[in-house]
N, C-alpha and C positions, 0 to 999 in steps of 0.2 A: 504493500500500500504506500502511497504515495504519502511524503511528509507536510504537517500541517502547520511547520515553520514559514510560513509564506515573509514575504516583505511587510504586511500589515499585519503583522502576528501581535494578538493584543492588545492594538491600536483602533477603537472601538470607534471610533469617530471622526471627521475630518480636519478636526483641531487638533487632536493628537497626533493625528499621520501629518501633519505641518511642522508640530514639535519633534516630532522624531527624527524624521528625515531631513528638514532642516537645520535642526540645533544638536541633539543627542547625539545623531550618528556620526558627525564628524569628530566630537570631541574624544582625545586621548583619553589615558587612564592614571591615572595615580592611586597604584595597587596600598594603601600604606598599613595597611594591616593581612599579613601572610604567614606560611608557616613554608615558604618554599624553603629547601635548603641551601646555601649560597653556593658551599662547594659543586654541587650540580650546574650550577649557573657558570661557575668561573670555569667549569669543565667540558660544557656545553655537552651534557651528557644526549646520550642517545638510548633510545628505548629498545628490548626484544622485539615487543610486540605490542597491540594494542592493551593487552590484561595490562599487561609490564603499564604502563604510558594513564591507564585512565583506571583501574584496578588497585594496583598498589600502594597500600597507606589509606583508601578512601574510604573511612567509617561508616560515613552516609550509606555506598552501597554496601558496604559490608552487612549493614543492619536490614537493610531490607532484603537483602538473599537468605539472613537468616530467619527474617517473619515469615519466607515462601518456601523453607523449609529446607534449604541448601545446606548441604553438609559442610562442615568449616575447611575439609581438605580443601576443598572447592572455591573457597574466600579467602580466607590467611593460610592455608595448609600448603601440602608442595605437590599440590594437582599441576598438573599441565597447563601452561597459558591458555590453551585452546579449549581447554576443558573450564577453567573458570570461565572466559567470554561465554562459550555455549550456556553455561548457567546463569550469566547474566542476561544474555536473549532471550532465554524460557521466562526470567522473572520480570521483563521489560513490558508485556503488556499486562500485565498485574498491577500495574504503576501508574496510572494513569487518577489523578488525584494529587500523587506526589511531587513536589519539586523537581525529584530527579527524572521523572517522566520529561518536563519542557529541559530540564540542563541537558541531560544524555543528548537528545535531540536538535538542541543547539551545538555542543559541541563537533556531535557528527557531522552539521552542516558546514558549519565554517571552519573546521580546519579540514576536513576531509572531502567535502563538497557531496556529501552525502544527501541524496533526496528520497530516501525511502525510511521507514519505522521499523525501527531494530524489532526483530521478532523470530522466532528459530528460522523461518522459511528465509530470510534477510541473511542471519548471520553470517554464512559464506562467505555472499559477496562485499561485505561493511567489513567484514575483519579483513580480507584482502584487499578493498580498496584502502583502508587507514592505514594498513602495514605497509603500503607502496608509499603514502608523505612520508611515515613514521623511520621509516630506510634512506627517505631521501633526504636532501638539505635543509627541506623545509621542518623537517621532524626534531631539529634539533630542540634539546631548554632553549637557547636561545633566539633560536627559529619563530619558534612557539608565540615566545614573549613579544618580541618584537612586530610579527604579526599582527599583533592583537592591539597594538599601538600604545604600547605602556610607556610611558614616560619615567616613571618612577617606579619604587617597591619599596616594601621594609619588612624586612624576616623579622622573626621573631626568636631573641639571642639571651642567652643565661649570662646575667655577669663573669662569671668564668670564662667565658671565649674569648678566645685570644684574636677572633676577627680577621684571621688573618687571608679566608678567602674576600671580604667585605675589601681588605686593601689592595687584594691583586685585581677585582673586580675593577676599583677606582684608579688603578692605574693603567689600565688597561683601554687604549685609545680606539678598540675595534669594534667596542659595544656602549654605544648610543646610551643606554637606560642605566640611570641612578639605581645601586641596590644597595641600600641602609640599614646597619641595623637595628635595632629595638632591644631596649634594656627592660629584659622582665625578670625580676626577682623574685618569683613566686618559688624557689627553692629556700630563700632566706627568709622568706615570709611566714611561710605554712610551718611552721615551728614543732605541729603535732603528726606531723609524716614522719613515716620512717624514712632512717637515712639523712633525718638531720644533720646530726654530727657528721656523719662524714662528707655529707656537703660544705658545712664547715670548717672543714679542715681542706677543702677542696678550693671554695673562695679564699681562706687565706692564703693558701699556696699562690694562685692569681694574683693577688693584690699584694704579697711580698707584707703580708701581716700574720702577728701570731694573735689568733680569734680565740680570748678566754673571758672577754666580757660582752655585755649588750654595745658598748662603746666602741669597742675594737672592731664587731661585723660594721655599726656605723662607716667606722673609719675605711674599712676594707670596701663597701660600696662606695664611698663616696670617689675613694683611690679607684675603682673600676668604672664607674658613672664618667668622671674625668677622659679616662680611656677610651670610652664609648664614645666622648665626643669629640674626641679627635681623630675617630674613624667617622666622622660626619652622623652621627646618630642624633636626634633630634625627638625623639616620641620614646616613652616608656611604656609598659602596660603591667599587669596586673589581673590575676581573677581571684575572685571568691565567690563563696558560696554566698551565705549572708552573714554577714561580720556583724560586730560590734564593736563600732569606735566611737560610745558611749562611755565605754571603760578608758578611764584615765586612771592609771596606777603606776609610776614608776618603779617603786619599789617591787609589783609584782611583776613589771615586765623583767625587770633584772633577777628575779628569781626563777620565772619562767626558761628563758635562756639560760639560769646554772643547771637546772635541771632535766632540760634537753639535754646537755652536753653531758649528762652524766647517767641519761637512758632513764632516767624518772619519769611515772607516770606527769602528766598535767592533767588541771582541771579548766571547764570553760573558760573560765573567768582571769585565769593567767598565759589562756591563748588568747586573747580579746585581749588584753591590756599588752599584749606584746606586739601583736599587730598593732594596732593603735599607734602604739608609742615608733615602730620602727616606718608607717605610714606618714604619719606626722612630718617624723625627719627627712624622710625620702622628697615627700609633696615640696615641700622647703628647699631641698635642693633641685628640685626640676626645676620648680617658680625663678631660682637664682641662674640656672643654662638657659633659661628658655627651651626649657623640653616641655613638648604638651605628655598630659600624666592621661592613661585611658585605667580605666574602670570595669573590667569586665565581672557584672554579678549574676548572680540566682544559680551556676552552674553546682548539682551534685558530681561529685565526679566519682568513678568508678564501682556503680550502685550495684552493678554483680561483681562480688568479689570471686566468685569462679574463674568469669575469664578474667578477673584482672592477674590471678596467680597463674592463668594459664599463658597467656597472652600479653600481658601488662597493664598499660595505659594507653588512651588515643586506639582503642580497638573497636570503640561501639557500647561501650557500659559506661556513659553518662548520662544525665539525663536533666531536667528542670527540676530546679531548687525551691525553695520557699524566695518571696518576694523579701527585699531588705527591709529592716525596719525605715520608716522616714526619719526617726532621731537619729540613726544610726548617720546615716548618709548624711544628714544635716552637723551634726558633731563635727566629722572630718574638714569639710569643704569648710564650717565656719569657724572652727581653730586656726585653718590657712590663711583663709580670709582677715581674719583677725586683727594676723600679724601684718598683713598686704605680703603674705606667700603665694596665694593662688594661684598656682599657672593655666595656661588652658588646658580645660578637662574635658575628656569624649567620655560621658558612662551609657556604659550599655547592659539591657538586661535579658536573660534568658528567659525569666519570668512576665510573659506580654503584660500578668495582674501591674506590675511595675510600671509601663507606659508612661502614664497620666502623670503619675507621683513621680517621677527622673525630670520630665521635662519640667516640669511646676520647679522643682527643685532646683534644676538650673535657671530658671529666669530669675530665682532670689540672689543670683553672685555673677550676673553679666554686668561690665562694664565699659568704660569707655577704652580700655590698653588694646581689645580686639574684638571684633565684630564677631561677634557667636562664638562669645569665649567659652565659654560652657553649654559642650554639645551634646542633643540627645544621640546615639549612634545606632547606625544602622539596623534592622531588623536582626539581628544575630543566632547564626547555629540553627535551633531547630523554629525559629521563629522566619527565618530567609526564603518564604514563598510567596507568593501570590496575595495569597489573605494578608502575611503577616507584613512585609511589606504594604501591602497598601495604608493598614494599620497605622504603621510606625507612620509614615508619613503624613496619616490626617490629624494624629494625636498632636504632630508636630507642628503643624500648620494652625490647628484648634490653638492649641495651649502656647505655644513657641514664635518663631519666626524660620517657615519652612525656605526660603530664599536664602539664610545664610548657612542651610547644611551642609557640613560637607561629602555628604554621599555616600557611594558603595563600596564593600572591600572583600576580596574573595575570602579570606577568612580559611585559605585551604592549603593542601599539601603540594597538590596537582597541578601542573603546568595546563592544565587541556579550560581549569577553571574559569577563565575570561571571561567565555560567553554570558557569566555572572551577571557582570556589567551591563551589556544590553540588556538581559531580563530587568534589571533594574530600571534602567533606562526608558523602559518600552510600561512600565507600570507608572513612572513618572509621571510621563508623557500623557499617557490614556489618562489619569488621575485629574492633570490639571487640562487637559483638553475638553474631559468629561465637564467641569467647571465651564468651560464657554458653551458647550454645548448646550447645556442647561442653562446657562443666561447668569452665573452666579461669577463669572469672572470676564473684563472686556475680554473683546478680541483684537487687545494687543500683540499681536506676536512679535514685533521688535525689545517691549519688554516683560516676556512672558519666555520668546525664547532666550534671553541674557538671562534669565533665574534659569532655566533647563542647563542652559552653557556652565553657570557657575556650579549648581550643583553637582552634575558631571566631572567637574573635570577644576573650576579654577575658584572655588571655595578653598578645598583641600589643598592646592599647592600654594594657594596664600598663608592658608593658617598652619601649614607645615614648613613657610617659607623656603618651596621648593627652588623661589627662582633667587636663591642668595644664591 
């Protein structure tokens, strides 16, 4: 059967197919939130085969082949490349509802030129026609990217790394695209994981510190943060579940962290006040680089502990958390505040119940240092379809100021992800197109399509100050 990605995919009205095709679609990308790995990029690696290329690492499908009952040889196991594709075809039209139904389908198209719906009768000829780009030049990571007309990127980096593909990248005169990294200490953070300590001992080696107080990792992030940005890094992130940075205890965050170090139970309430307290410090030094600080909440992470002892982490066992408390989030952002620490902040939640309450939250700490200092962020994770995008964006627009977002981010492992983008782009567009349509917005498109342009594409390189 023929594919139902047409040119007006989505684009529900003739306002929208103006906005699309005249503003969205030309604009680039500024990927700044990724999990690609850099060393793949600076190696321009190349793929087996399709499984290899759009299979590999991707938890989204991982999880849905195992709702359709796919055996794990078949997903994560050491089935045959050809043998997971095939079970990816069989689960393909079972899928129709889900995100990955319009991604797959977009992907197939534009990088593969694919016009038919992957389905067993298909699979043949879509695994042989993708394995011919995926062999040729165009197949490469950096093929891929450039393709897709990425302008920037920003992996997402443990203080530990020594960054050293992020440098060869930047000095490297043959590839076009900025790739940045991101300082995420959620190894220094999460204090009730196992393997504290010996991450611990792991940052300090990096940072040339001996790590025996709450002061000394201080010391040791800040010596790494530094680091970070003199390999051009400019954005930090962060996730939790739901915190509490209601808790202000010094004294118990310093007991907390002796007791880590020395394999001691903790309790709530000296994981709360240690985050807190090392939160606190952190936000204070972004606000002083001008690194924007992102916020990723509501996520539970690894809720079958089966696969996580079989498999790990990043396999497909997380899931939506409780929503944050509003004190909690208000505590943080206004002890920053407080001091005039605040840097710009993206928070995003897993929890859609959160919405309302993130964007409200950011309008009390916007000011005049940058236009949509405190962002609501993208639909994120299991919230990044259709519905939940559209969502995110009316909430934003209801409660916020939808004109200074700054937009979409593939949020992924996969090179093949881009097509993101346009899905984002083509929801945008239908959204506020729908708006003229209906009579509730002019039909301006000289200043209707410069909001589609900016959110696209030159909010985010402002506010990431892409073009220093």
């Amino acid at each position: 059967m023929q594919t139902f990605i047409t040119e007006d995919f989505l684009l529900q009205s003739e306002p929208a197919r103006i906005l699309y095709h005249e503003h969205a679609e030309k604009m680039p990308i500024f990927d700044y939130h990724c999990h690609l790995n850099p060393r793949e990029i600076c190696e321009d690696v190349r793929f087996d085969d399709l499984a290899h290329a759009w299979l590999g690492g991707d938890h989204y499908k991982w999880r849905v082949m195992r709702a359709c009952g796919v055996p794990e040889r078949c997903i994560t196991g050491d089935a045959p490349g050809r043998e997971k594709f095939d079970c990816f075809a069989a689960v393909m039209p079972r899928l129709i509802g889900n995100p990955i139904y319009h991604w797959s389908h977009l992907e197939l198209k534009r990088f593969f030129g694919a016009d038919e719906l992957l389905e067993p009768a298909t699979a043949d000829k879509l695994w042989t026609q993708a394995n011919a780009v995926l062999q040729s030049p165009a197949g490469s990571a950096r093929s891929l990217i450039e393709a897709s007309r990425v302008r920037a990127l920003c992996t997402t980096d443990d203080p530990a790394d020594d960054l050293v593909w992020h440098k060869k990248l930047a000095a490297d005169p043959t590839f076009p695209v900025k790739v940045l990294p991101t300082f995420r200490p959620d190894k220094a953070l999460h204090i009730e994981n196992d393997g504290f300590a010996a991450y611990v001992e792991t940052l300090g080696q990096a940072a040339g510190v001996e790590i025996r107080t709450i002061d000394d990792i201080k010391t040791a992030l800040l010596g790494r943060l530094d680091y970070f940005a003199s390999a051009g890094c400019r954005i930090s992130d962060h996730s939790f579940g739901s915190p509490d940075f209601t808790v202000w205890d010094e004294s118990a965050a310093e007991e907390a962290f002796r007791k880590a170090l020395a394999g001691e139970p903790l309790i709530d309430y000296e994981i709360a006040a240690y985050q807190s307290d090392l939160m606190d410090f952190l936000g204070e030094a972004y606000a002083d680089r001008g690194f924007v600080m992102q916020l990723h909440l509501g996520a539970i992470r690894n809720l079958n502990r089966r696969l996580f002892r079989t498999l790990g982490p990043d396999v497909g066992g997380d899931s939506i958390g409780d929503p944050i408390p509003a004190a909690s989030l208000a505590a943080l952002l206004g002890r920053l505040d407080g001091r005039g620490k605040l840097s710009k902040t993206v928070l995003y939640t897993l929890n859609a119940a959160d919405n309302d309450k993130l964007i409200a939250a950011a309008g009390c700490f916007q000011d005049a240092s940058a236009p949509g200092k405190i962002q609501f962020g993208s639909a994120w994770w299991f919230n990044d379809h259709f519905d939940g995008m559209e969502a995110q964006l009316r909430s934003l627009a209801n409660i916020g100021v939808l004109s200074r977002f700054i937009g979409m981010l593939t949020d992924s492992r996969s090179f093949l992800s881009y097509p993101r983008h346009e899905y984002f782009r083509r929801i945008l567009c239908n959204l506020i197109g729908g708006w003229v349509a209906d009579g509730r917005a002019p039909a301006d498109y000289k200043l209707l399509g410069q909001i589609v342009e900016d959110i696209c594409f030159n909010n985010a390189a402002a506010y990431l100050g892409l073009a220093e």
